[in-house]
C-alpha positions as CSV (number, residue, x, y, z in Angstrom):
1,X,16.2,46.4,38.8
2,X,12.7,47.6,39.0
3,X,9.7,45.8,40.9
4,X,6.8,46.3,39.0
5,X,3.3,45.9,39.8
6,X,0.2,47.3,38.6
7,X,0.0,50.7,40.3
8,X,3.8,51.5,38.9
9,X,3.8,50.2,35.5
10,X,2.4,53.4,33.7
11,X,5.0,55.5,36.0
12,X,7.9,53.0,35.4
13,X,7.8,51.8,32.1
14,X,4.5,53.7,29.6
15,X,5.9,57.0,31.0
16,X,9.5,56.6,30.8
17,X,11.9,58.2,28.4
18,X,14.4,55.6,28.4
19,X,13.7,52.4,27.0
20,X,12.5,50.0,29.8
21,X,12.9,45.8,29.3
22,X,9.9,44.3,31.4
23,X,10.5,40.6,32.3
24,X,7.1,39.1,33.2
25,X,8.3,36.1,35.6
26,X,6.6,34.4,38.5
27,X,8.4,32.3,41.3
28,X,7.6,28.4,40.1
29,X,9.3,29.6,36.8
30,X,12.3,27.3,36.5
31,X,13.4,29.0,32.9
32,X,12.7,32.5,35.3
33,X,15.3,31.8,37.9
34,X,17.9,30.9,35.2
35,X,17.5,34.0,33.2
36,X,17.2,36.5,36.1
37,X,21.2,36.7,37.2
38,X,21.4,36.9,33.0
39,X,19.4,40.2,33.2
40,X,21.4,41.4,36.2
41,X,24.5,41.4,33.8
42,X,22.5,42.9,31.2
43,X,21.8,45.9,33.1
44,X,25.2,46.4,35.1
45,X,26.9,46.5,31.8
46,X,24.6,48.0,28.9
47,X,22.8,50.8,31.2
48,X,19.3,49.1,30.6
49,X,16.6,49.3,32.6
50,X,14.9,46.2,33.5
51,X,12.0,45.7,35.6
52,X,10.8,42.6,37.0
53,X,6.4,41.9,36.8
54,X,5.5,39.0,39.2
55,X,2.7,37.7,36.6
56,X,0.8,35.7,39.7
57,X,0.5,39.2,41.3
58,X,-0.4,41.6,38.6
59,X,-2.2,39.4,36.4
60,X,-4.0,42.5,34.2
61,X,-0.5,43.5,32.9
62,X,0.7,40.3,31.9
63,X,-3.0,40.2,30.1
64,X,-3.2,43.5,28.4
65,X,0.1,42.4,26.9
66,X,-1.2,38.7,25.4
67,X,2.2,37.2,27.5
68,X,1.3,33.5,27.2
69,X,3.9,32.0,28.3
70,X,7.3,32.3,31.3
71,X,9.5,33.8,30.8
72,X,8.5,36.5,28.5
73,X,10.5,40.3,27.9
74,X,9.0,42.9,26.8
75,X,11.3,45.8,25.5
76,X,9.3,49.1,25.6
77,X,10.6,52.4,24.1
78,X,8.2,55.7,24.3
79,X,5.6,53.7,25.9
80,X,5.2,51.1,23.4
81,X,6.5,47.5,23.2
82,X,9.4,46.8,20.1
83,X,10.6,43.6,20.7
84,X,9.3,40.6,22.5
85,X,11.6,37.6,23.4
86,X,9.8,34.5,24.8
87,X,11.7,31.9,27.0
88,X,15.6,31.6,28.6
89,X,18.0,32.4,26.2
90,X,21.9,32.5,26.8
91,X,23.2,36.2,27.6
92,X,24.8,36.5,24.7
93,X,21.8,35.4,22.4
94,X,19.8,38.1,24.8
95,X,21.7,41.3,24.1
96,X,21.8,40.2,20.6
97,X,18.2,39.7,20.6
98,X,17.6,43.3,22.0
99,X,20.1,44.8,19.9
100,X,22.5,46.1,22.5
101,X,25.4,44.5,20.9
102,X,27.8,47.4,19.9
């Protein structure tokens, strides 16, 4: 899992050439805490790669992006975001949601 913050984002997620999921959490977030371990899976077994935006600390990003609400994912590919899933959702729903099912 990636930390991202403002000075990384463009590095980490704009330039990469893997599609990147961005999950735009901050620490009094209960739906946050639940969904984190969720994404943990999600990575260890689909090859994804997720970074995590502390939106109380990088406030511009979370901005630039119109997230309005906790938790929010953002999956980017070639720099641009595809799908946007708003809220905790049940692993299964998740990699559904993001099209990873096989």
């Amino acid at each position: 899992m990636i930390t991202l913050t403002t000075d990384n984002f463009e590095e980490q997620v704009l330039r990469s050439d893997k599609p990147v999921l961005v999950d735009f959490w901050a620490e009094w977030c209960p739906p946050c805490r639940m969904v984190a371990p969720v994404l943990d899976e999600i990575e260890a077994e689909h090859g994804l790669a997720i970074g995590k935006l502390n939106t109380d600390e990088n406030p511009e990003i979370m901005s630039r992006y119109g997230v309005m609400g906790l938790p929010t994912l953002l999956l980017f590919e070639n720099g641009e975001p595809v799908r946007q899933i708003v809220g905790a959702r049940p692993k299964r729903l998740l990699v559904q949601e993001l099209g990873l099912t096989r």
